[in-house]
C-alpha positions as CSV (number, residue, x, y, z in Angstrom):
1,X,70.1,40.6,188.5
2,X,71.1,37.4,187.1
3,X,73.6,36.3,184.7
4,X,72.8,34.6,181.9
5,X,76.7,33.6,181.3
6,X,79.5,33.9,183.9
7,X,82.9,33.6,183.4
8,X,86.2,34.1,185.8
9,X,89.9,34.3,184.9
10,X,92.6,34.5,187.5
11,X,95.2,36.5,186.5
12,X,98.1,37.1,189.8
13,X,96.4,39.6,192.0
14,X,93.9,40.2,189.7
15,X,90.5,38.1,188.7
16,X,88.2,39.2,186.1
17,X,84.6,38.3,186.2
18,X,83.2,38.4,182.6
19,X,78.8,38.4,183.1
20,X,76.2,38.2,180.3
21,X,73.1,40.0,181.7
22,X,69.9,41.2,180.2
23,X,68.9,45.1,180.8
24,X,65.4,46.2,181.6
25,X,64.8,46.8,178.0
26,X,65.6,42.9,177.4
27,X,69.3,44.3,175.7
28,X,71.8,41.9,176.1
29,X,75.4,43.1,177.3
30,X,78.3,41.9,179.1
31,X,79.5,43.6,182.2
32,X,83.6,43.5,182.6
33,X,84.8,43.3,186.1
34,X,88.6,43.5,187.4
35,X,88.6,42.8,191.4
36,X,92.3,43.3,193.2
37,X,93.0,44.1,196.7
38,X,92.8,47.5,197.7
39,X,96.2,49.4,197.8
40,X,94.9,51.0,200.6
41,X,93.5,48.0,203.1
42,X,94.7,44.7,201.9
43,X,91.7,43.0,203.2
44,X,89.1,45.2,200.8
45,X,89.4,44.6,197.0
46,X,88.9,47.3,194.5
47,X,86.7,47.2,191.4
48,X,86.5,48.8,188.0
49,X,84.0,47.2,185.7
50,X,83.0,48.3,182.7
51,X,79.6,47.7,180.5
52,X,80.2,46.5,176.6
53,X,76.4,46.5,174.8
54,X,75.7,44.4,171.7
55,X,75.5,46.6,169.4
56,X,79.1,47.4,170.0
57,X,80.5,43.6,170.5
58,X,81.7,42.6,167.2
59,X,83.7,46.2,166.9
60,X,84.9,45.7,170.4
61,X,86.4,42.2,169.6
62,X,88.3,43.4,166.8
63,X,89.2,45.9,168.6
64,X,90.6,43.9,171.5
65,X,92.2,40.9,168.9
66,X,94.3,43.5,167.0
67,X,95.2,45.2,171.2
68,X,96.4,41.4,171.7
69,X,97.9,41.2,169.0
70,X,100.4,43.8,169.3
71,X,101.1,42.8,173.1
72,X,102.4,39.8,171.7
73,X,104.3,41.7,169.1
């Protein structure tokens, strides 16, 4: 499946792949993906992704802004 928006952000170790897709329904949603090397095999990387639906987006964001916000606290 396509995306219809990609995004990656280095972070150390770590990149996060942020991907607009469309479900089979025609739902927009954006799939969350954190890639590091495996603990285990340093030559293997290890994912955890997670799937955020539009209907849930703008509580999501505030969600995330006001998580931000108190990492910087």
């Amino acid at each position: 499946m396509d995306a219809l928006f990609s995004k990656m952000v280095k972070s150390g170790k770590t990149t996060y792949f942020l991907d607009v897709k469309e479900a089979k329904n025609n739902t927009k949603y954006l799939n969350i993906t954190a890639s590091s090397p495996s603990r285990e095999d340093p030559k293997k990387f290890a994912k955890r992704s997670v799937a955020l639906f539009s209907n849930a987006a703008d509580e999501f964001v505030e969600a995330l802004h006001e998580a931000v916000e108190h990492m910087k606290a």
